[in-house]
VOPAGU-2260 file (C-alpha; in pm, 1 decimal, decimal comma):
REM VOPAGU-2260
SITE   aa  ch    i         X         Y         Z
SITE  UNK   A    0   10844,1    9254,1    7877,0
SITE  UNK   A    1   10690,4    9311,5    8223,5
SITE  UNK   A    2   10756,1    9621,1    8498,2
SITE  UNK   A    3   10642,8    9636,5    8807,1
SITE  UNK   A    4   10556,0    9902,7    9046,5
SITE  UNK   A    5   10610,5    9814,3    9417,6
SITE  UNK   A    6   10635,6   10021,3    9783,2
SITE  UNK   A    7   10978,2   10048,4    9884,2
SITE  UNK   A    8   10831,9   10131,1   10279,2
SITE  UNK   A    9   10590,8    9991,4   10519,7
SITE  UNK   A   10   10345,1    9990,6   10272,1
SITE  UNK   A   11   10066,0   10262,9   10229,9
SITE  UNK   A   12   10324,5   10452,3    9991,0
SITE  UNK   A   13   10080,7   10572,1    9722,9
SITE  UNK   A   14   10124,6   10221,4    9473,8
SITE  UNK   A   15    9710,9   10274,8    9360,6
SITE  UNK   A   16    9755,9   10597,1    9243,8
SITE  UNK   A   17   10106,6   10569,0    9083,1
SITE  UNK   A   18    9947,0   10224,6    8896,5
SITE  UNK   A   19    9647,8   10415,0    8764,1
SITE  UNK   A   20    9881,9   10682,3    8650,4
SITE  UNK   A   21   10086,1   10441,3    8458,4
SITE  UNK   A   22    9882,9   10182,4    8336,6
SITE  UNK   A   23    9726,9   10359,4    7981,1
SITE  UNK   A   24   10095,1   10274,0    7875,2
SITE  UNK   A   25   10000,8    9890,8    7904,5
SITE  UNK   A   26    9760,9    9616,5    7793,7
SITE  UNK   A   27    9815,8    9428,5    8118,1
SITE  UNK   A   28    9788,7    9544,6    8484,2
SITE  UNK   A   29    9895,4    9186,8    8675,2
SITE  UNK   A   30    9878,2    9151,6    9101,6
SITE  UNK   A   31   10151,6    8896,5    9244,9
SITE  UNK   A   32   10126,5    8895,8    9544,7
SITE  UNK   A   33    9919,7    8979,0    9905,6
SITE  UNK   A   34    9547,9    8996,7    9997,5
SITE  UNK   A   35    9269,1    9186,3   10137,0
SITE  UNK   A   36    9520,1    9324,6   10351,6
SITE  UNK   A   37    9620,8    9539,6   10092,9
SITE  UNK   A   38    9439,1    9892,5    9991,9
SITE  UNK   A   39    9517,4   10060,5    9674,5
SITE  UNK   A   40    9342,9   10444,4    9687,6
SITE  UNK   A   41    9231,5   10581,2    9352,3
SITE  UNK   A   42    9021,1   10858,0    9282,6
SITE  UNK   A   43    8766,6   10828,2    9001,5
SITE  UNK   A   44    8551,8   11072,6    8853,4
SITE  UNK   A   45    8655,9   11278,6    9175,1
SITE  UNK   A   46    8541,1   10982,4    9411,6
SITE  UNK   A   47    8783,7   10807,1    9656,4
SITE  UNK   A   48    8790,1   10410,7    9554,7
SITE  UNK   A   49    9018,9   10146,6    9759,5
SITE  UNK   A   50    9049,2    9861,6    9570,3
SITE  UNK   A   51    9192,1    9572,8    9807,4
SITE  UNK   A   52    9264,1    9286,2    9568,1
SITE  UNK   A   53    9128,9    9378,0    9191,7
SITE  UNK   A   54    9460,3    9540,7    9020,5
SITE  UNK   A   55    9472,1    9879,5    8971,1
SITE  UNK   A   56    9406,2    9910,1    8619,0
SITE  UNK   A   57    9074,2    9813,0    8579,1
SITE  UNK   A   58    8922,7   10169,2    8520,2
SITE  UNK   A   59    9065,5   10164,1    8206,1
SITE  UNK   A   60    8900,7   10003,1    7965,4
SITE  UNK   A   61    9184,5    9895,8    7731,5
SITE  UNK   A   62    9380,9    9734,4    8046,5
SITE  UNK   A   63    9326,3    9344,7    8054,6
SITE  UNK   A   64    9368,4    9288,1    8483,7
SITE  UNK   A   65    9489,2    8958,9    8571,0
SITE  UNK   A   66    9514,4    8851,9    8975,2
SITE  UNK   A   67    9782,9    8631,9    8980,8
SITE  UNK   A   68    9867,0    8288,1    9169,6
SITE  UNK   A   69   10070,1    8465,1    9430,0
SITE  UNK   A   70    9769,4    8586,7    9554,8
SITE  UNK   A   71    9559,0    8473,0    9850,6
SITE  UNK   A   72    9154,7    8624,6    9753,2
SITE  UNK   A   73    8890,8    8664,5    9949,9
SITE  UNK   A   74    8588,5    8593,6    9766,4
SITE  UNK   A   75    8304,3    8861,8    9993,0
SITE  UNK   A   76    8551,8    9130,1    9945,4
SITE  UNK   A   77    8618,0    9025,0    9549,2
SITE  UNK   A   78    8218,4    9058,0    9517,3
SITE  UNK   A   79    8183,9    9382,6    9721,9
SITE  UNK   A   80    8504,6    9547,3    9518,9
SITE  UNK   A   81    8330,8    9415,4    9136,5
SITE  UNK   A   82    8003,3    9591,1    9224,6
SITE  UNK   A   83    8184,5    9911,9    9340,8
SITE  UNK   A   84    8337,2    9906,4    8998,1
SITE  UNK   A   85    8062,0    9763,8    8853,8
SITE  UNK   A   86    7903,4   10106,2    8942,7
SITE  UNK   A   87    8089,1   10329,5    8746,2
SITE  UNK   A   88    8010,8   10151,8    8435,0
SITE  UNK   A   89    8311,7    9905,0    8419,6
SITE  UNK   A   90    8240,9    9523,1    8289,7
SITE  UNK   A   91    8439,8    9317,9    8539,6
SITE  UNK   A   92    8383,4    9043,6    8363,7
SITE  UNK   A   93    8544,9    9141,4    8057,2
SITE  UNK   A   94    8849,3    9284,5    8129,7
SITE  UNK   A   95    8933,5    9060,7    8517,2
SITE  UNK   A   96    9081,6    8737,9    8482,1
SITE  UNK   A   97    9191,1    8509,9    8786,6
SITE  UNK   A   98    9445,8    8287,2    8788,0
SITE  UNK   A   99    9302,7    7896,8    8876,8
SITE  UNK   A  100    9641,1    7865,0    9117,3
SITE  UNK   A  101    9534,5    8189,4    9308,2
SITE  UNK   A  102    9430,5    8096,8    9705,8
SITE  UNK   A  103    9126,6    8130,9    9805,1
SITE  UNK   A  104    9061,6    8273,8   10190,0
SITE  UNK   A  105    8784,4    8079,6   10389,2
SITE  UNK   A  106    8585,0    8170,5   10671,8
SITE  UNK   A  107    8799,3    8002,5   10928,8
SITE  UNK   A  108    9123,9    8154,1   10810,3
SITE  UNK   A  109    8981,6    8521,0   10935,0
SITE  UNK   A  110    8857,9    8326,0   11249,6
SITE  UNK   A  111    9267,1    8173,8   11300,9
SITE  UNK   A  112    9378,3    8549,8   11228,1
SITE  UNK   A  113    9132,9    8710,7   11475,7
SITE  UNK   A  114    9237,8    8399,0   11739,5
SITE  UNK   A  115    9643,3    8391,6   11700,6
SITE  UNK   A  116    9628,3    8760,6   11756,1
SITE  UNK   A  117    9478,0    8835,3   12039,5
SITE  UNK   A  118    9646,3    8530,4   12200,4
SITE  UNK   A  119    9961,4    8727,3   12197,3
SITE  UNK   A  120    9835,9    9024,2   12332,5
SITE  UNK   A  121   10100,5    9342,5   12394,9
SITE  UNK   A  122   10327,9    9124,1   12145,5
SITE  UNK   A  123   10032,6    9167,5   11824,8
SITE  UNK   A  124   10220,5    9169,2   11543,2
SITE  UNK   A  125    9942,7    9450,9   11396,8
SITE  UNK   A  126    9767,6    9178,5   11135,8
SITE  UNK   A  127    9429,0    9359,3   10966,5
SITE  UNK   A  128    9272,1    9060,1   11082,0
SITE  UNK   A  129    9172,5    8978,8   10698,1
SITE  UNK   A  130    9271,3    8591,1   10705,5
SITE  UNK   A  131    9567,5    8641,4   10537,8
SITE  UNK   A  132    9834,0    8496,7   10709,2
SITE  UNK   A  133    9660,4    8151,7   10783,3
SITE  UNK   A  134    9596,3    8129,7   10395,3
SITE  UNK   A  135    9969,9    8150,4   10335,8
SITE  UNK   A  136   10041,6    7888,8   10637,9
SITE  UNK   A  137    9824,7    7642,4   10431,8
SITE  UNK   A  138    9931,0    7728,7   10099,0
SITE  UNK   A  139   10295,9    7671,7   10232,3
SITE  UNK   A  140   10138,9    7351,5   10440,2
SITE  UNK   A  141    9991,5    7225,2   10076,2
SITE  UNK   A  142    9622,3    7232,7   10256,6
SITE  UNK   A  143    9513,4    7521,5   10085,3
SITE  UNK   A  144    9227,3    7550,7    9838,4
SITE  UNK   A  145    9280,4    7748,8    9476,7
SITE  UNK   A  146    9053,3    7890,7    9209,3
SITE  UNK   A  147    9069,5    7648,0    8998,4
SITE  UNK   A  148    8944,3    7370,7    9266,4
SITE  UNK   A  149    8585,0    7544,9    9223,8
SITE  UNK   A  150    8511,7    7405,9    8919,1
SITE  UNK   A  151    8569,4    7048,1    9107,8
SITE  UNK   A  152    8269,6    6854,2    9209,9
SITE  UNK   A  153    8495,8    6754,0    9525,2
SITE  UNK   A  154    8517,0    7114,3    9646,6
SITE  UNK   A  155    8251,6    7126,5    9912,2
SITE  UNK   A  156    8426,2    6752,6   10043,6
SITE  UNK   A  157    8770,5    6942,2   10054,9
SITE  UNK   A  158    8615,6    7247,1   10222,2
SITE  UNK   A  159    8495,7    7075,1   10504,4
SITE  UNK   A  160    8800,7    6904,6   10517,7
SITE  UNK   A  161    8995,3    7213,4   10572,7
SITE  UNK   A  162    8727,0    7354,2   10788,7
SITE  UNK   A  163    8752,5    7104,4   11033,8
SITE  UNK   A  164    9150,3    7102,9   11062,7
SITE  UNK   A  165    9081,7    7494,3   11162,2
SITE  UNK   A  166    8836,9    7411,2   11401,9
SITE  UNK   A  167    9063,0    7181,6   11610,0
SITE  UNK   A  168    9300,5    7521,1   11578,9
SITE  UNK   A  169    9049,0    7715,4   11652,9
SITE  UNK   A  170    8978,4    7509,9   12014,8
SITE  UNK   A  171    9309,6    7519,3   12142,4
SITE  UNK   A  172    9257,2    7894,6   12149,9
SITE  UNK   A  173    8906,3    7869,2   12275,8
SITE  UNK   A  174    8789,1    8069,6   11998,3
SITE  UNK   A  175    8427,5    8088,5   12085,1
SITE  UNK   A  176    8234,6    8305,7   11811,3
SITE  UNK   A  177    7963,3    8220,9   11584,2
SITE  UNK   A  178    8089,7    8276,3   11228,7
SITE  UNK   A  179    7802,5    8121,4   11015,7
SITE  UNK   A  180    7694,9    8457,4   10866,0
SITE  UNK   A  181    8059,3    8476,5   10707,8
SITE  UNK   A  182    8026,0    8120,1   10593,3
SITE  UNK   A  183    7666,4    8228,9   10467,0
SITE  UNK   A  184    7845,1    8546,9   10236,3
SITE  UNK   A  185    8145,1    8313,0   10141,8
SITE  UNK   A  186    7929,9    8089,5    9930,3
SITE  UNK   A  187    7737,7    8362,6    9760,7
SITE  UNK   A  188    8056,9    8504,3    9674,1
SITE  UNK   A  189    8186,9    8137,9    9542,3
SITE  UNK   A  190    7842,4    8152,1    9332,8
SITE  UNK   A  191    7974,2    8491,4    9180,9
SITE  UNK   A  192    8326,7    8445,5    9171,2
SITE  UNK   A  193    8254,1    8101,2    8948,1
SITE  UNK   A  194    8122,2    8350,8    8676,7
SITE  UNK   A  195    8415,1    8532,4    8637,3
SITE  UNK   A  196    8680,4    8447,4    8429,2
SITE  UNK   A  197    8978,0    8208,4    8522,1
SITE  UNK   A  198    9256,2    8091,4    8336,1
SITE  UNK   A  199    9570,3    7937,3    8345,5
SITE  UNK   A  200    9737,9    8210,6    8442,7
SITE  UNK   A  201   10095,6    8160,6    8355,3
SITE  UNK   A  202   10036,4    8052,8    8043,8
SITE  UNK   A  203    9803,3    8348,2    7992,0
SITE  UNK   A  204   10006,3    8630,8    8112,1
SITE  UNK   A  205   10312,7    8408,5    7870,9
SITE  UNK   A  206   10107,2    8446,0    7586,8
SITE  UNK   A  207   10065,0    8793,7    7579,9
SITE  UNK   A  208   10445,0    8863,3    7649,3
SITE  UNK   A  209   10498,8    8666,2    7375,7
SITE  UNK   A  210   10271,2    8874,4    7163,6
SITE  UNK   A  211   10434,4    9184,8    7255,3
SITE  UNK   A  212   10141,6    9309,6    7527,5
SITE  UNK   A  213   10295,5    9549,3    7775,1
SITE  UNK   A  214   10257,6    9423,8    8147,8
SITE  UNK   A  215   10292,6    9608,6    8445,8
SITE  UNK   A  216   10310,3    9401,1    8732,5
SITE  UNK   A  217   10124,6    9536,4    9047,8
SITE  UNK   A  218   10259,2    9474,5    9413,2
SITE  UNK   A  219   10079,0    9481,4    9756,5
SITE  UNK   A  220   10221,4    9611,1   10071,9
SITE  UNK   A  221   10594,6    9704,1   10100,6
SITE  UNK   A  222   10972,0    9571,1   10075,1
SITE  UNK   A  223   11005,2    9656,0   10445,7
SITE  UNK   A  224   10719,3    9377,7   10519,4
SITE  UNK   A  225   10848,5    9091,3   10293,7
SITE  UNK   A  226   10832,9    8766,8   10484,4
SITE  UNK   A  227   11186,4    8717,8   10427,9
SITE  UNK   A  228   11395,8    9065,7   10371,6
SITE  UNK   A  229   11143,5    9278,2   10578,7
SITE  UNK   A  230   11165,5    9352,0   10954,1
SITE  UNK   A  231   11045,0    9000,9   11094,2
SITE  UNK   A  232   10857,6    8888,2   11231,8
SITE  UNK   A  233   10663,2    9222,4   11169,4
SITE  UNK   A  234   10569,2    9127,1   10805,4
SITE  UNK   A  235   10323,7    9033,7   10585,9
SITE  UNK   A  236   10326,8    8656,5   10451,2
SITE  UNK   A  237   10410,0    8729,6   10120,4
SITE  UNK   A  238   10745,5    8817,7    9933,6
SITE  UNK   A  239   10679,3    9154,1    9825,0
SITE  UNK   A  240   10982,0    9259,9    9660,5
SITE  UNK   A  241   11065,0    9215,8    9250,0
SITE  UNK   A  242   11190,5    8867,0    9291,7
SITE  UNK   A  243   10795,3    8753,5    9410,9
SITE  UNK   A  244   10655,8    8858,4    9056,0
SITE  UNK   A  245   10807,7    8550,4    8877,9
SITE  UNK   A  246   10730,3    8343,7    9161,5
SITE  UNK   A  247   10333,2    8520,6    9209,5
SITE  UNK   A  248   10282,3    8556,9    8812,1
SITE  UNK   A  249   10511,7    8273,7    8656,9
SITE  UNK   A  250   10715,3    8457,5    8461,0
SITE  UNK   A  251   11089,9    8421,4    8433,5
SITE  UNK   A  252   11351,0    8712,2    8610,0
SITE  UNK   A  253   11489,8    8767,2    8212,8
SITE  UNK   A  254   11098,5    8947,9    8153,7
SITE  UNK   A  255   11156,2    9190,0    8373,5
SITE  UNK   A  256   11267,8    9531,8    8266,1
SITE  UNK   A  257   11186,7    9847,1    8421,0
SITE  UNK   A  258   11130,4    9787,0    8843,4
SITE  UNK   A  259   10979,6   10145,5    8917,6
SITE  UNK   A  260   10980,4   10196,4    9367,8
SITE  UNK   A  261   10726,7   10417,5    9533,3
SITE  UNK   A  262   10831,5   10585,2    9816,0
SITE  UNK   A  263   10663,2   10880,0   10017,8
SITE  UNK   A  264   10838,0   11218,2   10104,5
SITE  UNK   A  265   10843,8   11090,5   10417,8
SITE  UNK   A  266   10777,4   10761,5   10651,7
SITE  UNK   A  267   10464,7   10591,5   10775,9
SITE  UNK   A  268   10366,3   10240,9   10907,9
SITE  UNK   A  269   10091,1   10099,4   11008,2
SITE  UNK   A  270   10080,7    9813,1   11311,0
SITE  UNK   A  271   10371,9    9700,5   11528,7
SITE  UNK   A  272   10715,2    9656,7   11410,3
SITE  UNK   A  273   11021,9    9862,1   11403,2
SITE  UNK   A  274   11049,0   10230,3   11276,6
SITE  UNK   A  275   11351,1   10408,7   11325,2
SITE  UNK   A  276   11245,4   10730,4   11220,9
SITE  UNK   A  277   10934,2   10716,6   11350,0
SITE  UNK   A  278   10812,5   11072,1   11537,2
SITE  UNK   A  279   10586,6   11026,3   11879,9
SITE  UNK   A  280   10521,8   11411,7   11878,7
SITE  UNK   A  281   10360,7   11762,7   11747,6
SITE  UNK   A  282   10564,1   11674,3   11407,6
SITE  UNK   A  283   10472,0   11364,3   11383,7
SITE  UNK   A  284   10082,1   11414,2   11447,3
SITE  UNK   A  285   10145,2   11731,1   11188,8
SITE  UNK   A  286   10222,0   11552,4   10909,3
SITE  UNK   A  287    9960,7   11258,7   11020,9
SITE  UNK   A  288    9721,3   11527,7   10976,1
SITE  UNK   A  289    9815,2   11708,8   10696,6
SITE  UNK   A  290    9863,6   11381,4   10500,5
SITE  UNK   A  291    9535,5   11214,1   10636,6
SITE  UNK   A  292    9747,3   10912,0   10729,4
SITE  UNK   A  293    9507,2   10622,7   10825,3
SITE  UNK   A  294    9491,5   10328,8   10690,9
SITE  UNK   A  295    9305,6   10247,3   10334,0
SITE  UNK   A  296    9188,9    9921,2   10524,7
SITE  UNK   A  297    9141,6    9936,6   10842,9
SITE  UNK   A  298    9145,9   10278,5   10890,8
SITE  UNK   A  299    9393,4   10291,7   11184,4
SITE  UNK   A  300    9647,5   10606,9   11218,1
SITE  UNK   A  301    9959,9   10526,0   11061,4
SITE  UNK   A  302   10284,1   10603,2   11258,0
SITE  UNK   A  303   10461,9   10896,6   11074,8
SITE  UNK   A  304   10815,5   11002,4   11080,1
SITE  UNK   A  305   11120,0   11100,1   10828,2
SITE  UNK   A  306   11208,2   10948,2   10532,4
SITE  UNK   A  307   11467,8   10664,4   10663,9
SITE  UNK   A  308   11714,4   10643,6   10343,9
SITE  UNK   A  309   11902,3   10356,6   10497,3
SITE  UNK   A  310   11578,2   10155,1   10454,7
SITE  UNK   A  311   11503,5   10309,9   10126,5
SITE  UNK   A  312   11871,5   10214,6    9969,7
SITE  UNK   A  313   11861,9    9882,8   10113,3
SITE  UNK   A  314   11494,9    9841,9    9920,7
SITE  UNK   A  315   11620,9    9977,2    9636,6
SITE  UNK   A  316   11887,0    9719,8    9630,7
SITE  UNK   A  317   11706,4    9406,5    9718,0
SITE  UNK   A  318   11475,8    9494,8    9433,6
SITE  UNK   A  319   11686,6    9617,5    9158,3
SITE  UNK   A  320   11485,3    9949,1    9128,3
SITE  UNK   A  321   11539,6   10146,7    8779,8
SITE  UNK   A  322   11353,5   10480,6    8879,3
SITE  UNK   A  323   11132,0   10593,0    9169,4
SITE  UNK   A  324   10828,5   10794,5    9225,5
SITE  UNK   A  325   10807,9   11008,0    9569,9
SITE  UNK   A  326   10436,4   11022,1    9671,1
SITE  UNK   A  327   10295,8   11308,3    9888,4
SITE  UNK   A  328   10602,6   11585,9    9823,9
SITE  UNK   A  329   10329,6   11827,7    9881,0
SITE  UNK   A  330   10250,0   11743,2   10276,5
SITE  UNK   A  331   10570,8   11828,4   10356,4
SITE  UNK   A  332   10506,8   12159,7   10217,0
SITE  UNK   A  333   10456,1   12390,9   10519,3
SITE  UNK   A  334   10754,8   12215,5   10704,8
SITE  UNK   A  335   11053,7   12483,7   10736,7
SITE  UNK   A  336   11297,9   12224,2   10807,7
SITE  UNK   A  337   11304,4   11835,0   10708,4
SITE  UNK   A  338   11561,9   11552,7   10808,0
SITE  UNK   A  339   11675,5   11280,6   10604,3
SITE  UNK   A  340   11774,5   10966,1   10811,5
SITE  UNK   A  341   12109,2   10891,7   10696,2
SITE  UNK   A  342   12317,5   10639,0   10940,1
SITE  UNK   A  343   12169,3   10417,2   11230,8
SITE  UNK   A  344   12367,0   10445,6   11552,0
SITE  UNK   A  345   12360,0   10103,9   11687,3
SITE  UNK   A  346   12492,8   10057,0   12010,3
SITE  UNK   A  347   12687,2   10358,2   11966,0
SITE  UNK   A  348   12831,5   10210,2   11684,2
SITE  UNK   A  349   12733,3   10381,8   11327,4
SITE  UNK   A  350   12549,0   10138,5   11087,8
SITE  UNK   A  351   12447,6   10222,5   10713,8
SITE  UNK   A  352   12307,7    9873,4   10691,4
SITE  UNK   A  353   11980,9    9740,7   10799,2
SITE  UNK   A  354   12002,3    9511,5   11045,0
SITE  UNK   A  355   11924,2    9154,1   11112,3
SITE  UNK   A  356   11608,0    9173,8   11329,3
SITE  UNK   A  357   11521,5    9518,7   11389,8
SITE  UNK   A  358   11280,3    9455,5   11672,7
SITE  UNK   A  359   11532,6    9359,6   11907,9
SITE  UNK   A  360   11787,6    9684,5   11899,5
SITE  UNK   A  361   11754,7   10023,3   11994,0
SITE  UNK   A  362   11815,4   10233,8   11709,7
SITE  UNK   A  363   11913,7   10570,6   11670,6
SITE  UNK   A  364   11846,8   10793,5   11378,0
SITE  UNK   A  365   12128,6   10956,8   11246,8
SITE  UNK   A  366   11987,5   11298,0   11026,2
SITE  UNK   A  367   12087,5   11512,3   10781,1
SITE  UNK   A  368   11874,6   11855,7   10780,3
SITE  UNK   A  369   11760,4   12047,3   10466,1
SITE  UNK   A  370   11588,9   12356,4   10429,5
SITE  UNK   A  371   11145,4   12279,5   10332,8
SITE  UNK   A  372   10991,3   12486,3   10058,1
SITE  UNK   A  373   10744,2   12663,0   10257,4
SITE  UNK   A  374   10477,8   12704,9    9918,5
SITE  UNK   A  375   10245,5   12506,9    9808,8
SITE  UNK   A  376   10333,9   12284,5    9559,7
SITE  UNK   A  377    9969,1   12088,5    9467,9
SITE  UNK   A  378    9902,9   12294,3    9130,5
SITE  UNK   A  379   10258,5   12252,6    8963,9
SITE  UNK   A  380   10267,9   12062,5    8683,0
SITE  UNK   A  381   10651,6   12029,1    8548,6
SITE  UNK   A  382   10962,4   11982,4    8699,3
SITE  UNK   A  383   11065,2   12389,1    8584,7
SITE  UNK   A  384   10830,2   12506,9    8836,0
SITE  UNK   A  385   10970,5   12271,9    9131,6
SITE  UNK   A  386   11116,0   12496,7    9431,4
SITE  UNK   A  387   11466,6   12464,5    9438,9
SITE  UNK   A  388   11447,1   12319,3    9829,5
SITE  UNK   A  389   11243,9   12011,0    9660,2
SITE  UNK   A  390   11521,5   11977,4    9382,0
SITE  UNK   A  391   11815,8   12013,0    9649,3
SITE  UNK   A  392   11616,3   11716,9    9861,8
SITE  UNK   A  393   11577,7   11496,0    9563,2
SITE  UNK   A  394   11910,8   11538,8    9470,9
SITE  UNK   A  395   12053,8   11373,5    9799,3
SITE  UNK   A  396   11828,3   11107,6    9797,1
SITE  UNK   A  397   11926,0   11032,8    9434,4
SITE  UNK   A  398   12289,4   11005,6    9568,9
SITE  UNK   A  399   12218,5   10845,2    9856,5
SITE  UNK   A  400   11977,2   10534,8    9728,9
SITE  UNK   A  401   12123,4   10493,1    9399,9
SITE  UNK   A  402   11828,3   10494,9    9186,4
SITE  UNK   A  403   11659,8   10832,7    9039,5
SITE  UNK   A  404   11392,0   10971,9    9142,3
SITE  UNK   A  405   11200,5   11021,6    8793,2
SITE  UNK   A  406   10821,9   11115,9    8903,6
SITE  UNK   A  407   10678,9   11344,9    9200,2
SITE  UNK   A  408   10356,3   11313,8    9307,9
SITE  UNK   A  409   10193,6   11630,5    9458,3
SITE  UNK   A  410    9836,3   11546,9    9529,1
SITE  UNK   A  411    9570,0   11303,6    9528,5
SITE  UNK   A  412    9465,6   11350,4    9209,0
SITE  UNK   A  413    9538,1   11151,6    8883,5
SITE  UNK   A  414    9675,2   11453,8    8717,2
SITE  UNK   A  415    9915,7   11607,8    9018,9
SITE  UNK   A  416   10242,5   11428,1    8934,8
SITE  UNK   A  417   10573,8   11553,0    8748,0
SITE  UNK   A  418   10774,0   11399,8    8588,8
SITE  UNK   A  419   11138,1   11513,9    8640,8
């Protein structure tokens, strides 16, 4: 059977850690879906690693890693991210696979990105710039190139091929700069990523479901960005929500058992885009602070704000989520008083829906106070030694969402989590 651990937010909701926590449970750790854009944050052997598009699991050694054919890889960062494991002792090449349908991302795609973006100027949708979204337009525009066309001797034919439909793109926004040192890394990285291993990757990730392996299914981003159920057109290009990981992995909706949400304590996003909860003051920057929120990526300050439980049932729902993990309980530990976002006033009207397109309403938080903690919570290590403030707060959102909340996580660290 397969379960999957995905961010019921914006994104940025803690998936790396929560992935490395569970994945000694499994033989398989399996990404679906999204890019570069993506930045998983792990800490091993006490040092911070972001891993952008190699799954989560590969620091343990048992853990086969498979990136799946819903993905869209970048072969420079792929390189750069194997030697940065490759340095704490890890064999990539045994235990990484890559599926022969995965996308690949060429020069020209980060060169559309960079040029569609800053054509629209105080209307950016807040891409990272990483390609991602042209690599999706010609995946969906059956232009795109895979994997498993690198072991084609017509390759370098259909690159420039694809290179030179960009370019005419790339006129019509006057798009000016010299990107021949990227093309220059992009082959080396074609040279390296040729040695790795790739495989039919239905059939492989099949075959060990039929042989009992345990797979957990990794996901990128957030439900609140999926390109169809997220608030568009301030999304990612990917469907990020359960329902991707038979279309991104090529298994069928019967495998899946256990669909396990991460959500923080609280909001953040990063980019444009809705966010009804979102705080433009001295809370706001508090908890920005005290939770070092800046992006794994691109290192831009994420927007903070209350935990939006509208959102969070609604992502719950679209997903089928079983249990959930709350990520970063402990930086809302010196708050006295926390709100829960529980309604939408719309027009003066009350709404516990999310609405079609977001972007174009004014919405009003609606909030339900609770009393914080006020202790700190980073060395606790089972659910008898919660405050009872955390317990009361979990409780409601249990209610509210309709899915438990099984695991807290109260630190950075692979061991600060209890389970509830």
């Amino acid at each position: 059977m397969v379960d999957v651990i995905l961010g019921l937010q914006w994104g940025d909701e803690g998936k790396g850690k929560i992935v490395d926590y569970f994945a000694p449970q499994y033989d398989m750790v399996a990404r679906f879906q999204g890019g570069p854009n993506a930045g998983h944050t792990l800490y091993v052997e006490d040092k911070k690693v972001v891993l952008h598009q190699i799954p989560s699991g590969i620091f343990h050694q048992h853990t086969v890693n498979l990136i799946g054919g819903g993905v869209v890889l970048d072969p420079v960062t792929l390189k750069r991210e194997c030697d940065t494991v490759a340095s704490f002792g890890i064999d990539v090449k045994k235990n990484l696979f890559i599926s022969e349908r995965t996308n690949i991302i060429v020069p020209t795609h980060r060169a559309l990105d960079k040029a569609s973006e800053t054509s629209k100027g105080t209307d950016k949708i807040g891409s990272t710039l990483k390609g991602i979204g042209p690599a999706y337009m010609d995946k969906t525009g059956r232009n795109a190139l895979r994997v498993g066309d690198l072991l084609d001797k017509s390759f370098t034919t259909s690159y420039i091929k694809l290179r030179l439909k960009h370019q005419r793109l790339l006129d019509n926004f006057h798009f000016n700069e010299d990107i021949s040192s990227w093309e220059e890394e992009f082959f080396e990285a074609l040279e390296f990523l040729r040695t790795l291993n790739v495989v039919n990757g239905e059939y492989f990730i099949n075959n060990n479901i039929s042989a009992g392996k345990k797979i957990l299914a990794e996901g990128a981003q957030g439900s609140m960005l999926d390109i169809d159920f997220g608030t568009f057109p301030f999304v990612t290009s990917s469907n990020t929500i359960s329902a991707g990981v038979c279309t991104g992995l090529g298994v069928a909706p019967q495998k899946i058992k256990e669909v396990i949400g991460v959500t923080k304590a609280y909001c953040t996003r990063v980019g444009g885009g809705p966010f009804p909860t979102e705080l433009d003051d001295e809370t706001g920057e508090k908890l920005r602070k005290i939770g070092s929120e800046f992006g794994a990526t691109t290192g831009r300050p994420r927007r903070c704000g209350w935990i939006d439980l509208v959102a969070l049932q609604y992502a719950c729902m679209i997903n089928g989520v079983t249990q959930v993990v709350m990520t970063k309980a402990d930086v809302l530990d010196s708050f006295s008083e926390l709100n829960c976002c529980t309604s939408y006033l719309v027009n003066g009207e009350s709404k516990k829906e999310v609405p079609f397109q977001m972007s174009k309403l004014k919405i009003e938080p609606v909030y339900e106070a609770y009393k914080g903690w006020n202790t700190d919570t980073t060395a606790l290590k089972n659910s008898e030694q919660l405050p009872s403030e955390i317990n009361a707060y979990v409780d409601f959102i249990n209610g509210f969402i309709g899915a438990p909340v099984k695991y807290i996580s109260n630190g950075p660290g692979r061991d600060q989590i209890v389970k509830i």
